[in-house]
N, C-alpha and C positions, 0 to 999 in steps of 0.2 A: 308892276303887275303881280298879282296873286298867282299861284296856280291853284290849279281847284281838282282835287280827284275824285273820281268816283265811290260812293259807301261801298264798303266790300259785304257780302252778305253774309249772314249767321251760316255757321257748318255746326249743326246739331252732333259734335262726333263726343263719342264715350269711347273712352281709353282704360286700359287695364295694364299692369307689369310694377316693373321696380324701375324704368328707364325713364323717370320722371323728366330728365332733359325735350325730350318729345314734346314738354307741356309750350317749349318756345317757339315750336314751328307750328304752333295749334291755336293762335290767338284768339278763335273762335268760337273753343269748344265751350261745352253748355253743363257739360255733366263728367267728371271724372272720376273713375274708381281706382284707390290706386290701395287698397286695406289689406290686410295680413302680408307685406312686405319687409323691406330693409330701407324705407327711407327715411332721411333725418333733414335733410333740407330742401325746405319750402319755392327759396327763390326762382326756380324759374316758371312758378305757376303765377306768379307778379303780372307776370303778359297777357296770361288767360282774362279779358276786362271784361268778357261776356259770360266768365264762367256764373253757374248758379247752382250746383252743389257738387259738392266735396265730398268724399271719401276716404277718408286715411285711419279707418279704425286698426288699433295692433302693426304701429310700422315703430320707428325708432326716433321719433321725435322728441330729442331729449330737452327743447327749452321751447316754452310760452314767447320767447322773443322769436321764435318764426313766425308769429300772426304778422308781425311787423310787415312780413312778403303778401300778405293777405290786405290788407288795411286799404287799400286802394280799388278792389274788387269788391264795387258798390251794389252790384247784382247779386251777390252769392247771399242765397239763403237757407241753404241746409249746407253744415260742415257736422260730419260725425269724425269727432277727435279720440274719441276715449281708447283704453289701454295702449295708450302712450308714455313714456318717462316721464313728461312734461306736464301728466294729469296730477302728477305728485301725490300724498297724502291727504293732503285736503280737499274734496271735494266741490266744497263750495266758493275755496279761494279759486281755485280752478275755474270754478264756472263764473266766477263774479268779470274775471280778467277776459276770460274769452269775449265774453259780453258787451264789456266796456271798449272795449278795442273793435269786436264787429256787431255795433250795434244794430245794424240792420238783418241779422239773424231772425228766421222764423223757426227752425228746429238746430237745436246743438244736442250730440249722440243721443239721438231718437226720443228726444224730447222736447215738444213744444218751449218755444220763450214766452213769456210773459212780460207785460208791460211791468207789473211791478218787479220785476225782476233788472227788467233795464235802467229802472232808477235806482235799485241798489246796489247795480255794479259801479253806476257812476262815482260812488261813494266809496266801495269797498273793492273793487276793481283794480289792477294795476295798471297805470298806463305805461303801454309798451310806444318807445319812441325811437331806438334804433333795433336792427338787425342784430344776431351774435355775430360774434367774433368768426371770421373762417380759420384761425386757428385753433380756435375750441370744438367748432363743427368738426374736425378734423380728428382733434382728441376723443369726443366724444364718439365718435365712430368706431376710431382703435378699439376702445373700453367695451363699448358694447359688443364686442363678435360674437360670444359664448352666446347673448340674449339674440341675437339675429338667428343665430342657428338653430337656437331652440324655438324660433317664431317658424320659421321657414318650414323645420322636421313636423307638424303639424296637418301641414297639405301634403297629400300623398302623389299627387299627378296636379298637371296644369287645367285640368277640364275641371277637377273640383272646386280649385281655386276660383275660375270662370264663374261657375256657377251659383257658388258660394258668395260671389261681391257679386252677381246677376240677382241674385232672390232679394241681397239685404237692400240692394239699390228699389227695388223694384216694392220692396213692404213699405219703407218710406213713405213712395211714390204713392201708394196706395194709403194710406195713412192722412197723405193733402188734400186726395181727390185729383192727383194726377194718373194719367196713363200710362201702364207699365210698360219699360224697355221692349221691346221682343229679342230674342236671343240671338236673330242674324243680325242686328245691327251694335251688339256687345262684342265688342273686339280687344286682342289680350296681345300685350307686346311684353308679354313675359320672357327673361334670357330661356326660362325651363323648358320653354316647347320650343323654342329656335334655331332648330336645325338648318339645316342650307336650307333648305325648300322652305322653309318656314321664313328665312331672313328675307330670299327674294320676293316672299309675298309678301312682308309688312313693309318693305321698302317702294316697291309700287305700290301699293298701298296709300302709304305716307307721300308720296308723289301726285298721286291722284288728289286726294285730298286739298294738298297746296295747292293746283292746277286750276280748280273748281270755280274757285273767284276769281278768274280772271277771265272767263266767260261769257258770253251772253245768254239772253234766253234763247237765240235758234242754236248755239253749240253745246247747251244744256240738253235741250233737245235731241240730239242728235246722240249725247255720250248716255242719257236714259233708251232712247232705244236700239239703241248699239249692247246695251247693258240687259235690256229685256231681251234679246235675242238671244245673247250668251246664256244669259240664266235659265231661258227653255230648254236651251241643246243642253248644258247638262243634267237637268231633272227629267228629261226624255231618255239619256244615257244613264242616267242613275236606277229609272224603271224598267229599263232594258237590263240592267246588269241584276238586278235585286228577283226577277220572271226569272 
C-alpha cells in the first residue's frame, strides 16, 4: 500500500534579513527579499519549489554557479541579481547565463526577458551543471569582508533597509500588473533589529507560520478570529495611548 498525504497549502510569506537559512523551514514561500545584505549562498532557497520572485540585489554573491540552487524552482519568475560579484564585467555574458539556466524567467534586474533573448542565451549562455565548491564558498566569504562592510555601512537603521526592499519589491510588482505588498505583511528577520524582544517575536513568528498547514479550515478559523480579536485590542490601546 501507498500512503497518500494531504497537499499542504501555499503560505504567501515575504521574508527580509541576512538569515537566509530560514529559507528551509519556509518551503512555501512565494516572494522573498533578501537585497542589500551579506549573502553568498544560494542553497538553502533550493526547498523554496513555490517560490516566484527573488530578491538579492547588492549581497555577495560571488559565482553564476549558485543558480545551480535555483535551477529547480520552475515557478520563479522575477529574480533581481544585479550588483553582485557574480554580475562580472560583462553584462551580457551575465545576462545570457542567467537566462540559459532559468529559462522560465519573465523579469531579470528590472527587466523584462524576451523571447529573442532566450534563444540567444541557449547559444551564448553558460550551462551551469554543478553547485561551487563549499570550500570556495568559504574563501570567498573570508575575501569579501571589507566589501560586506562597505554594503552593509550604507543602511543607516533596519526600518530603512525594510522599506527600501518594501518599495523595490513593490515597483516590480506594479510594473506586471501585480498587487503591491502592504507593509503589515513585510516582515525583516534582520540580526540588526534583533533584540531579545525582537528574537521572541520572530521565533513565534516562525512557529506560527510552520503550524498553519497542519490545520484545517474550522482551526483556520478559529486562529483568524482569535487574531482579529488581538488586533482590535491593540489598535483600540494604541488610540487610547496616541488621545
Amino acid at each position: 500500500m501507498r500512503a497518500t498525504m494531504d497537499p499542504q497549502p501555499l503560505l504567501p510569506v515575504l521574508v527580509s534579513g541576512t538569515q537566509i537559512s530560514i529559507c528551509r523551514e519556509l518551503p512555501n514561500a512565494e516572494v522573498i527579499t533578501f537585497s542589500v545584505n551579506n549573502i553568498s549562498d544560494l542553497e538553502p532557497m533550493s526547498q523554496c519549489q513555490n517560490l516566484t520572485e527573488l530578491y538579492l540585489r547588492r549581497n555577495n554573491i560571488t559565482s553564476l554557479h549558485e543558480l545551480f540552487h535555483l535551477k529547480k524552482l520552475s515557478r520563479l519568475r522575477i529574480l533581481w541579481l544585479s550588483e553582485n560579484p557574480c554580475c562580472g564585467s560583462d553584462p551580457h555574458r551575465y545576462r545570457m547565463t542567467v537566462l540559459r539556466n532559468l529559462p522560465n524567467l519573465q523579469k531579470l534586474d528590472n527587466q523584462m526577458v524576451t523571447e529573442e533573448e532566450l534563444s540567444h542565451a541557449l547559444l551564448e549562455g553558460e550551462e551551469i551543471t554543478a553547485a561551487p565548491a563549499k570550500l570556495d564558498l568559504k574563501n570567498c566569504c573570508q575575501n569579501s569582508t571589507t566589501e560586506s562592510s562597505v554594503i552593509e555601512s550604507t543602511v543607516e537603521n533596519e526600518n530603512e533597509l525594510i522599506n527600501f526592499s518594501l518599495e523595490e519589491t513593490n515597483k516590480i510588482r506594479e510594473q506586471l500588473g501585480m498587487k503591491p505588498v502592504p507593509r503589515d505583511k513585510f516582515s525583516s528577520f534582520s540580526p540588526r533589529e534583533m533584540d531579545g524582544n525582537r528574537k521572541k517575536r520572530n521565533n513565534i513568528l516562525n512557529a506560527i507560520l510552520l503550524l498553519l498547514k497542519e490545520l484545517d479550515s474550522e482551526g483556520l478559523e478559529i486562529v483568524h478570529q482569535t487574531a482579529g480579536n488581538k488586533l482590535q485590542a491593540l489598535q483600540k490601546k494604541q488610540l487610547h495611548e496616541d488621545r
